[in-house]
C-alpha positions as CSV (number, residue, x, y, z in Angstrom):
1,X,34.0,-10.0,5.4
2,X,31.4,-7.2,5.6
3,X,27.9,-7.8,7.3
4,X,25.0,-6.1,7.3
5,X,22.2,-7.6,9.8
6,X,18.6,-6.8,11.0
7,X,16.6,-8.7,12.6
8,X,12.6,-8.5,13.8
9,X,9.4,-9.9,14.1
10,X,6.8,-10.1,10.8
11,X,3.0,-10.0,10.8
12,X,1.8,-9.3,14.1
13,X,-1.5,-9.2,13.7
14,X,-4.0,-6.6,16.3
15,X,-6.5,-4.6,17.0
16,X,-7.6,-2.2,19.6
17,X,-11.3,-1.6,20.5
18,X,-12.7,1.6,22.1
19,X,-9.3,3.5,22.4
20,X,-10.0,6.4,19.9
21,X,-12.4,7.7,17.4
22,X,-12.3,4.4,15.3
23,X,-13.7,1.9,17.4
24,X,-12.3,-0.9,16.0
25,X,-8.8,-0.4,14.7
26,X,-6.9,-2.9,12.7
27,X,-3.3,-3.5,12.4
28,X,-0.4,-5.9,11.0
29,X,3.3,-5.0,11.9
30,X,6.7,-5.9,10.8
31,X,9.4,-5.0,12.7
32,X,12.5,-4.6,11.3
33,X,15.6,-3.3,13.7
34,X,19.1,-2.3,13.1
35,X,22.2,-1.8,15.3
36,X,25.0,-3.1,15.3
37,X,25.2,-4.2,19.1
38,X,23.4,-7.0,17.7
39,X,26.4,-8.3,15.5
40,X,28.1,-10.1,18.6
41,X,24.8,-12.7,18.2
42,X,25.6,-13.2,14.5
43,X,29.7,-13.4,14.8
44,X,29.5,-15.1,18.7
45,X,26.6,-16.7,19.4
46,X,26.3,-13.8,22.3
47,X,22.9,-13.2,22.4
48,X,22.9,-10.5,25.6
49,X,21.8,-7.3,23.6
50,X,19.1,-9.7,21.6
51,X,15.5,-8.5,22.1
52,X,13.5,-11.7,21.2
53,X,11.1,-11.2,18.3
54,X,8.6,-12.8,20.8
55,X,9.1,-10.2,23.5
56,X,8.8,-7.1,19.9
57,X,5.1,-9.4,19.3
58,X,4.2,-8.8,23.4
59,X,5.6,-5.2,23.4
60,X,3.5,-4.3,20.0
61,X,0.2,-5.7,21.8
62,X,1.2,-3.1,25.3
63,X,2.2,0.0,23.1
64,X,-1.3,-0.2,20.6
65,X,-2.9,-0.4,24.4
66,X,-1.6,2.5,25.2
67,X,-1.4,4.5,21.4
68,X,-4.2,7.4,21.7
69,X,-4.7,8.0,18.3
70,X,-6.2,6.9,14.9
71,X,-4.0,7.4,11.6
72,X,-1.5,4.5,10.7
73,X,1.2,6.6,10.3
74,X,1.0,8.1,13.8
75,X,0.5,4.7,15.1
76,X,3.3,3.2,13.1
77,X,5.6,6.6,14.3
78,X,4.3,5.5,18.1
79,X,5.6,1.7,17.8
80,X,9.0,3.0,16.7
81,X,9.3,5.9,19.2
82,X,8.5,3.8,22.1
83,X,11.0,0.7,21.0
84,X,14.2,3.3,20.5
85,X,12.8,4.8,24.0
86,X,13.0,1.1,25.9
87,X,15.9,-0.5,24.2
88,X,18.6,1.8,23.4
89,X,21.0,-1.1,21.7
90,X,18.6,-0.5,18.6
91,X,19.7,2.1,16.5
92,X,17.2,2.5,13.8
93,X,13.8,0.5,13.2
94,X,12.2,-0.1,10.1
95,X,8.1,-0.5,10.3
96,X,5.9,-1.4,7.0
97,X,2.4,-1.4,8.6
98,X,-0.9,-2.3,6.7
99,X,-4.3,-1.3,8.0
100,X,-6.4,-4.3,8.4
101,X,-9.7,-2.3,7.8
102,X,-13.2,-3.5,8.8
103,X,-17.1,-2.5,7.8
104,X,-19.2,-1.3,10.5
105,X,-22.5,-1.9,10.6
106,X,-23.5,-0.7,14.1
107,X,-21.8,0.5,16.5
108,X,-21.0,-3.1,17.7
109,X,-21.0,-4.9,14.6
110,X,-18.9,-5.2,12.0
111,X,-17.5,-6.9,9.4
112,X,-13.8,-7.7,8.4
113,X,-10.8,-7.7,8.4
114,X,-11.5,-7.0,4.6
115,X,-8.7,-8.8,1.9
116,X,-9.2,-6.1,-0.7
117,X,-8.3,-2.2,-0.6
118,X,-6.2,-1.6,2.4
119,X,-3.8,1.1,3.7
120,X,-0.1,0.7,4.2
121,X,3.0,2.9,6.0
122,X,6.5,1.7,5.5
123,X,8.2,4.3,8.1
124,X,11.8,4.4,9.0
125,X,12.9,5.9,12.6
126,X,16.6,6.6,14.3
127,X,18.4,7.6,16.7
128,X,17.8,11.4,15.2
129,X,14.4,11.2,14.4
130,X,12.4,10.4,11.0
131,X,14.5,9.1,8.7
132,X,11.5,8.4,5.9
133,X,7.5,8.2,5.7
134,X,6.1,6.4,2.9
135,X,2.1,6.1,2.8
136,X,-0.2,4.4,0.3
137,X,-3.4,2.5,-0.7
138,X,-2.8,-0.9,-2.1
139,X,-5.0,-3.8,-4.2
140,X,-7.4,-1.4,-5.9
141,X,-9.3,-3.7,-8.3
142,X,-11.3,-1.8,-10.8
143,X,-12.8,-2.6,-13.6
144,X,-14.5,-0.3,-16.5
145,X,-16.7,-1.1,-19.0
146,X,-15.9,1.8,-21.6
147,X,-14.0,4.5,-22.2
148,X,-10.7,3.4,-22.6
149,X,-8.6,2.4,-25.5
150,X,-5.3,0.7,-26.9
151,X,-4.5,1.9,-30.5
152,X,-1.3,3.4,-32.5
153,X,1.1,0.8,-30.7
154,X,4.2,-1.1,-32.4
155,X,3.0,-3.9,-34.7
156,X,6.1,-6.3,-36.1
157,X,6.1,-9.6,-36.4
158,X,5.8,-10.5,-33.1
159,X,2.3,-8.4,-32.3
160,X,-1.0,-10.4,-32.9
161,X,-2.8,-7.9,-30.0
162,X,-5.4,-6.0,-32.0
163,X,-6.2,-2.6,-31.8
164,X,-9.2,-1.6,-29.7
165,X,-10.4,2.1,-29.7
166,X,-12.8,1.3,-26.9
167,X,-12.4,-1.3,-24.9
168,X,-13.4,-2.7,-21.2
169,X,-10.1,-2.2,-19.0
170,X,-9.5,-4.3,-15.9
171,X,-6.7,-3.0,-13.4
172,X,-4.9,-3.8,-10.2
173,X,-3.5,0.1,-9.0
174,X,-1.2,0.6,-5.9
175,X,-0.9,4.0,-4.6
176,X,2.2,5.4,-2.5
177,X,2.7,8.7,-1.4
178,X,5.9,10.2,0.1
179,X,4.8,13.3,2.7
180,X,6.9,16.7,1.8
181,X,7.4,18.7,4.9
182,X,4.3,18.8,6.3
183,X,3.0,14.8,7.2
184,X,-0.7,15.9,7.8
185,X,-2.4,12.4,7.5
186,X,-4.1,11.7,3.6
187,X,-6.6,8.8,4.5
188,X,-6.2,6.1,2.4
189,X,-9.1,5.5,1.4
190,X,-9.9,8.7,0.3
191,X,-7.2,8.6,-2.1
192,X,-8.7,5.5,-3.4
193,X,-11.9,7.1,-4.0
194,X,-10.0,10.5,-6.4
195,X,-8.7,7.4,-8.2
196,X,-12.2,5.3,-9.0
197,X,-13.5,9.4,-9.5
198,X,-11.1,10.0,-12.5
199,X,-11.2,6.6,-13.9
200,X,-14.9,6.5,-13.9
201,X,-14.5,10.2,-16.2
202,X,-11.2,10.3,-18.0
203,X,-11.1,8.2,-21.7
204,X,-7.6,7.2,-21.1
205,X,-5.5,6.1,-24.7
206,X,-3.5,3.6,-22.6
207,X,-2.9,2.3,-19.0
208,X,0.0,4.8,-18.8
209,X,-2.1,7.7,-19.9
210,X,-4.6,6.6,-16.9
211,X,-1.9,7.0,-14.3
212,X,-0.5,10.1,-15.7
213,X,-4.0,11.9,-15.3
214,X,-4.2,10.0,-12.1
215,X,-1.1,11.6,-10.8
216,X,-1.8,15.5,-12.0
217,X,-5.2,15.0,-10.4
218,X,-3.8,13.9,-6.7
219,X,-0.8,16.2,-6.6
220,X,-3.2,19.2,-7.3
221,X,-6.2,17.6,-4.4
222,X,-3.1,16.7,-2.1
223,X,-0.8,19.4,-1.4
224,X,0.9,18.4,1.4
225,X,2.5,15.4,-0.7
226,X,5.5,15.7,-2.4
227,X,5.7,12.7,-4.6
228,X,2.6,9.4,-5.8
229,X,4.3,6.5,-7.8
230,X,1.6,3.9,-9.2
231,X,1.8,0.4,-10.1
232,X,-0.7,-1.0,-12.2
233,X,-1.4,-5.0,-13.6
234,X,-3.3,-5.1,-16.7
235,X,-5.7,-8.3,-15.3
236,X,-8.1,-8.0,-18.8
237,X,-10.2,-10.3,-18.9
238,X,-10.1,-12.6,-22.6
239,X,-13.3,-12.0,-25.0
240,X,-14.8,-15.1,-25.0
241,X,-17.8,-15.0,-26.8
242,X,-20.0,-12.0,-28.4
243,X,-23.7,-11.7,-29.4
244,X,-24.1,-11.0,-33.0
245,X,-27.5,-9.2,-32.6
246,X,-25.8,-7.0,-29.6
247,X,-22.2,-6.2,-30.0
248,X,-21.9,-4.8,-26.3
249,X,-23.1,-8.3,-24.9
250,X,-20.4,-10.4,-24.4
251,X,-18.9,-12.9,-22.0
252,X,-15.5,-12.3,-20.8
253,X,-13.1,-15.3,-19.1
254,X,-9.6,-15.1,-17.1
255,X,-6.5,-14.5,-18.9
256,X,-3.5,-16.1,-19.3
257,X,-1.4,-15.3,-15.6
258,X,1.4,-13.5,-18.0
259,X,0.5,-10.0,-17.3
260,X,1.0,-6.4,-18.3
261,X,3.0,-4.0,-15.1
262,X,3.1,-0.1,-15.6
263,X,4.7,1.7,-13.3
264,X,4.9,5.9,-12.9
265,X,6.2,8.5,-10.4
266,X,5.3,12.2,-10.2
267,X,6.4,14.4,-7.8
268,X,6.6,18.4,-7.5
């Protein structure tokens, strides 16, 4: 019988105050660690190499104390680093981070953690170093009134969907990135705003035409990236009811949950 085991501690939830340029900075970790010194606990019941997942939630808390800096990926790079450094029956940790990201008001107020647009890292980290950096922005909800369209699709017997040459579209977008060889930070929410940029200007011809224009447009402003994949939901809303004296008036209602997923990668 083969086995292959990890083991870790899911959604620690922190945040440090006054320990870098962002005052307030927000993070939830999974920790995900591999080695096979572990497999003793799984085959034995010997637990003496086991690091409890309470003792990873206590020694996340002491290392974002001590973590300097301000980017996600740094921080998430940090975590691991300092784990491998402390507990050498780990070979390889796995961390998918997600900024938990607040609105400042002042300089001692603010508001959050906000449950909509949010960073994330998914980072993996051995024995020899990086082993893979994945970055992205995640539950973009945008919604535009014009300026997109659905025509010149299959129609057989199955197709009642009508054909709309301008139409309002309503999407949910992730964003990931994959850094080439250079892993200067991209802020995540800057990326989010290139997206709302082109979608507010391009006249797409389908969801799959947005992405594409959505991908030229941040491998040419992002350099230093080798690869963006999207995944967008089609969440339009159902036309409910129309005004006769003004077409463009209309009132719009949820949609049935079954719901259109397009997914694209473009890399160099």
């Amino acid at each position: 019988m083969k086995r292959q085991i990890r083991y870790g501690k899911a959604e620690i939830r922190c945040y440090r105050a006054n320990g870098g340029k962002v005052p307030l900075f927000g993070t939830e970790i999974t920790i995900d660690v591999f080695g096979d010194q572990f497999m003793a606990s799984y085959t034995q019941g010997d637990n003496s190499n086991v690091v409890a997942t309470d003792t990873m939630k206590n020694f996340t808390y002491a290392a974002l104390l001590d973590y300097a800096g301000d980017t996600h990926e740094d921080w998430s790079h940090f975590l691991a680093t300092r784990f491998l450094q402390a507990y050498t029956q780990m070979d390889w940790l796995r961390i998918r981070e997600r900024e938990l990201p607040f609105n400042s008001y002042s300089h001692q107020l603010y508001e959050g953690p906000r449950h909509d647009e949010h960073g994330v890292v998914e980072l993996e980290v051995g024995r020899n170093g990086l082993r893979s950096l994945v970055a992205g922005v995640v539950d973009l909800r945008l919604v535009k009134l014009t300026g997109s369209a659905f025509t010149n699709f299959i129609h057989d017997q199955y197709t009642n969907l009508p054909e709309r040459t301008d139409r309002p579209l309503y999407i949910y977008c992730d964003v990931h990135w994959r850094y080439g060889d250079s892993t200067f930070h991209v802020d995540p929410h800057d990326v989010a705003a290139v997206v709302r940029e082109v979608f507010d200007g391009f006249v797409s011809m389908s969801i799959q035409h947005l992405l594409n224009e959505f991908g030229q447009v941040l491998l040419d402003r992002y350099p230093q990236i080798a690869e963006f994949s999207f995944e967008a939901q089609n969440r339009l809303w159902d036309t409910s009811a129309v005004s006769k004296s003004e077409p463009g008036r209309r009132v719009f209602s949820e949609p049935k949950p079954a719901h259109g997923v397009i997914g694209l990668t473009v890399s160099r």
